[in-house]
N, C-alpha and C positions, 0 to 999 in steps of 0.2 A: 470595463463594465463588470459587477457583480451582482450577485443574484441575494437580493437582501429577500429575508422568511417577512411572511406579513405580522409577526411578530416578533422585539425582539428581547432581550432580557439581559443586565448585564453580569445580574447577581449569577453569581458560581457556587452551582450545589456544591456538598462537601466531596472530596472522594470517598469512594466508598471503603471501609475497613474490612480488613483481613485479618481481624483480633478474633480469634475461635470463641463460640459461644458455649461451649462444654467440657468438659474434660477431655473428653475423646476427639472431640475438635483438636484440644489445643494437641495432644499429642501424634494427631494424623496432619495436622502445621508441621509439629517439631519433624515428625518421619521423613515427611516431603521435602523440608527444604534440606536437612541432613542427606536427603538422595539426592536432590538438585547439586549439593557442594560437592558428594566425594564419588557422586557416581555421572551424573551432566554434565557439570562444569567441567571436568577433564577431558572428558569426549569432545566435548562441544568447544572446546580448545583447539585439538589437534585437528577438529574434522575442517573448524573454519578455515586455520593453515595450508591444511592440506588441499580444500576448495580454490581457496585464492590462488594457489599455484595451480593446481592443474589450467584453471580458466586460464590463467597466462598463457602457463606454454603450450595447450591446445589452441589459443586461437592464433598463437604465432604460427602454430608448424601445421596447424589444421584447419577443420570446418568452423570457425568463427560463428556461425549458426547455432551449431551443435554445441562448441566447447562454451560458446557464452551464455547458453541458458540451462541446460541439465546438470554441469556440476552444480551450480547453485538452486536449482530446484531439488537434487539429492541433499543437499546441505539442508534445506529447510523444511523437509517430508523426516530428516533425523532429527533437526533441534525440536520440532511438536513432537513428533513420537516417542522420543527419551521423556520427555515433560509429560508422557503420560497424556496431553489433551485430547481430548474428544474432538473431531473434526466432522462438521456437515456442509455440505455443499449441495445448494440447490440452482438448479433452473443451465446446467449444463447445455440441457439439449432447446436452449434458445440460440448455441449460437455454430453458424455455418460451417463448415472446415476450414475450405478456401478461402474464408473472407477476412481479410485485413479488419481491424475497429481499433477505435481511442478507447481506453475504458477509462473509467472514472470512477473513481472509492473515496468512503469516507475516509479521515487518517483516527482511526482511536490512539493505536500504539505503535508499537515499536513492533507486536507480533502481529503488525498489520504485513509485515514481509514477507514474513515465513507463510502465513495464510494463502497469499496471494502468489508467490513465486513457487509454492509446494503442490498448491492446491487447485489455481484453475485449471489449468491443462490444457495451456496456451503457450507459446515461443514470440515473445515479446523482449522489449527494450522500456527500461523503467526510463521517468525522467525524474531526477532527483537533485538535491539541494549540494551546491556545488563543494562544502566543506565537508561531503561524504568523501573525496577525493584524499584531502588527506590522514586519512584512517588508513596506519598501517598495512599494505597487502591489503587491504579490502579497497582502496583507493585505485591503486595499480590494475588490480582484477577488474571492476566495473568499467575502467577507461578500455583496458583489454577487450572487455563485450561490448563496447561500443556502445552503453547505455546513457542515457544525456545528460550531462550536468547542465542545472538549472544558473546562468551566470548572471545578476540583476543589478552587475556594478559600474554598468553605463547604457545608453543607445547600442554602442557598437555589438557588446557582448550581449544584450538582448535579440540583436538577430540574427546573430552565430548561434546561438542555440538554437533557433525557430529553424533556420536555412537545416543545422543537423536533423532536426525532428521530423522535416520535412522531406528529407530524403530518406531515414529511415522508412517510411512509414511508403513513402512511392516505391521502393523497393518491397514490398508486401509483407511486412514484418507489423506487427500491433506496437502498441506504445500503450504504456499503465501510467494514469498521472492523477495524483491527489491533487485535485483544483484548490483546495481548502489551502493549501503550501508549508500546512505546518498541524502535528499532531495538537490533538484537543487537550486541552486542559481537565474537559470535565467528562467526556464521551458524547456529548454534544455535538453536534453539527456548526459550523461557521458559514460563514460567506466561502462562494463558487471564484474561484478566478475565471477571466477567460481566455487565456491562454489554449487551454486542449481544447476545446469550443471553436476556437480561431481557426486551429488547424484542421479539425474535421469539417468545418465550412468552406475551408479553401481549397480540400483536396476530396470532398464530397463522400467522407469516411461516416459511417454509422458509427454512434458514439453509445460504448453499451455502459450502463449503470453496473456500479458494484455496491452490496453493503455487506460491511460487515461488525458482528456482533461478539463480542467475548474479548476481545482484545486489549481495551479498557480494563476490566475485569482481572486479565493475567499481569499486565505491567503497564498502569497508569505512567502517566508523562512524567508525575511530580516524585514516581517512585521508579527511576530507570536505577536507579542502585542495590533496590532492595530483590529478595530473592521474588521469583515468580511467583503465583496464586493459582492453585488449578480452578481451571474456568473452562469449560466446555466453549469452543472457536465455532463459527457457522458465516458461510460463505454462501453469497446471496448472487445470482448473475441474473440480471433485468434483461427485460427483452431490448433486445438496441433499437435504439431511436433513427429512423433513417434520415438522410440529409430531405429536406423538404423544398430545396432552390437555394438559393445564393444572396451575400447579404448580410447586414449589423442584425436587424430583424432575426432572422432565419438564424441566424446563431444565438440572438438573446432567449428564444424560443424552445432550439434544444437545450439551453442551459438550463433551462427554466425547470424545462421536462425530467432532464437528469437527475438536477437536486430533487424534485418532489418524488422521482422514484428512489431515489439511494434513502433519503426521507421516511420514507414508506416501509421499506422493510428494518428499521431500527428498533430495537425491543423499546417496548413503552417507559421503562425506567429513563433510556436516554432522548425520546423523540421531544422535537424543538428545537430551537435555535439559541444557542448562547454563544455570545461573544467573544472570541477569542484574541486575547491582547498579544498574540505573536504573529498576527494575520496583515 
């Protein structure tokens, strides 16, 4: 089941340009990405390295809790903060301490990670697309934290993931899952999966909204090669939706509810619905 917008669009606005409009633009361009090469990029080398191992061998020899979610929330509180981003985050104090929840975000970018893994201030398990695995040491590290690979290359392997997500999540750990299953093309919205909907209905979890804004903006989809854009990041947390009973209903309902809040707080340049041809 997905959560089709009552409108829908196939056309793909342009992305948007990062061509400086003045002089002083172009030269505070040229200063930024000249700091992203010889002063980021080297950092931001060695810190990932050095990330990916520790999460190993802490969650071998330790608290797998601990070692699988703060080195990589320090890793990604460094890659925004070297990049200079401006980081806001609102609506914190919608959500409980104790209480387990699914969240669900839109996907803009790629600095949809670091936003989310830096910035909410949460001890979760991502679920994610199963060829993140094999990515050098970042592969190895995520298997280490126990965070889920999304596997959609049969029956079998679609309920080996659900049975892991499922257990994660009864042991009172959260889970972060882009319903959308794939970053936007345009900063756009897509159709909802119901995957994380399934499981907050079968294990009776409030399923909280995430949006987030600026991500697009720093490192569109069609530009993961090029250097970063500084773009002010801002981190949106809805009030959670509580489970309402049991049921296809009662799950198309919170999905429903999700999308038009994640919806809701999208800066007006991207609000609406377009079609994304990797969904």
């Amino acid at each position: 089941m997905e959560t089709l917008p009552s409108e829908t669009s196939s056309v793909l606005p342009p992305v948007p340009s990062s061509r400086p409009r003045t002089v002083l633009g172009a030269i505070a361009t040229l200063l930024y990405r000249a700091y992203t090469l010889f002063v980021f990029l080297p950092i931001f080398l060695v810190a990932s390295i050095l990330t990916a191992l520790t999460t190993v061998i802490g969650c071998r020899l330790g608290n797998g809790h601990f070692w699988g979610y703060y080195p990589g929330k320090w890793w990604s509180v460094l890659a925004v903060r070297l990049l200079l981003l401006p980081v806001k985050v609102e609506g914190r104090e919608n959500l409980q301490p104790s209480q387990s929840y699914v969240f669900v975000s839109n996907h803009q970018g790629a600095f949809d990670i670091f936003l989310i893994y830096g910035f909410l201030g949460r001890n979760f398990k991502w679920m994610m697309k199963k060829g993140i695995r094999k990515i050098p040491l970042v592969g190895v590290a995520c298997e280490s934290a126990h965070h889920i690979f999304v596997d959609k290359s049969g029956a079998s392997k679609i309920k080996k993931t659900y049975e892991t997500a499922r257990g994660t999540l009864r042991k009172g750990m959260s889970l972060v899952v882009f319903p959308e299953g794939a970053r936007s093309f345009t900063g756009h919205m897509g159709i909802f999966r119901r995957g994380a909907f399934m499981l907050a209905d079968e294990l009776q979890l409030p399923v909280c909204p995430l949006t987030i804004n600026g991500s697009f903006d720093v490192m569109p989809r069609t530009k993961d090669c090029h250097f970063p854009v500084w773009h002010p990041l801002r981190l949106t947390i809805h009030k959670p939706i509580p489970p309402k009973g049991r049921g296809t209903e009662m799950e198309r309902q919170m999905m429903s509810e999700a999308y038009d809040a994640v919806m809701s707080g999208i800066v007006p340049e991207y609000q609406g619905f377009v079609e994304n041809p990797d969904q």
